[in-house]
C-alpha positions as semicolon CSV with decimal commas, in nm:
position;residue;x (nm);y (nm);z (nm)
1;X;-0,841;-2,544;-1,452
2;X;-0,863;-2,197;-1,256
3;X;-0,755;-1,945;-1,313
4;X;-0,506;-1,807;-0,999
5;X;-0,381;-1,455;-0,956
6;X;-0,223;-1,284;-0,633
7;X;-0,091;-0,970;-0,598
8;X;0,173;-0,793;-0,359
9;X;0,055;-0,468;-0,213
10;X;0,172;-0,250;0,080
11;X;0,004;-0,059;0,307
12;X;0,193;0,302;0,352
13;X;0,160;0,588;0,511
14;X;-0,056;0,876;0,381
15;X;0,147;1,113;0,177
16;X;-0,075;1,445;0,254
17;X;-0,084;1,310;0,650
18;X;0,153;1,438;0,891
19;X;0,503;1,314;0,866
20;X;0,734;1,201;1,117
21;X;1,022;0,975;1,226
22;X;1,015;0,755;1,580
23;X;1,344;0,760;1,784
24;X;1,514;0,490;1,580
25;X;1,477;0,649;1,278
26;X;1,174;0,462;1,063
27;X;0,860;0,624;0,977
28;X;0,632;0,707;1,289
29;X;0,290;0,524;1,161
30;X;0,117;0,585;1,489
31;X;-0,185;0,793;1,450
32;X;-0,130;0,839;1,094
33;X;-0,378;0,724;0,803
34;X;-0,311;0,441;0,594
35;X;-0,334;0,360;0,229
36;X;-0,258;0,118;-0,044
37;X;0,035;0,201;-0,245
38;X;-0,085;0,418;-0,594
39;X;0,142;0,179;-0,757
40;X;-0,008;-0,110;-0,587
41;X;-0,343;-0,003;-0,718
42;X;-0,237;-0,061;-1,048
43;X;-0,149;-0,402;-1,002
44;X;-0,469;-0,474;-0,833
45;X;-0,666;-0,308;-1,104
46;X;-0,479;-0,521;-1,416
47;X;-0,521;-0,865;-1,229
48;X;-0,935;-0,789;-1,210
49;X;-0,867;-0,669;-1,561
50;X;-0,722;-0,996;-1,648
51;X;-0,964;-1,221;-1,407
């Protein structure tokens, strides 16, 4: 049997980018740089831990 493990990450906004809001009110992520959440990279790092 094999051994199966997925992980949930997001991709957000960088927090030392620019910030901004678009005209309804959510996070303008035009233009801005990306990144996988810190917490996220935790999760990622366990389940190769654990693979």
């Amino acid at each position: 049997m094999t051994l199966k493990i997925v992980v949930c990450v997001k991709y957000v906004p960088d927090a030392s980018g620019e910030r901004g809001f678009s005209g309804d009110l959510t996070v303008d992520r035009v233009g801005v740089d990306g990144l996988l959440s810190e917490l996220d990279e935790y999760a990622v790092e366990q389940a190769l831990r654990v693979a």
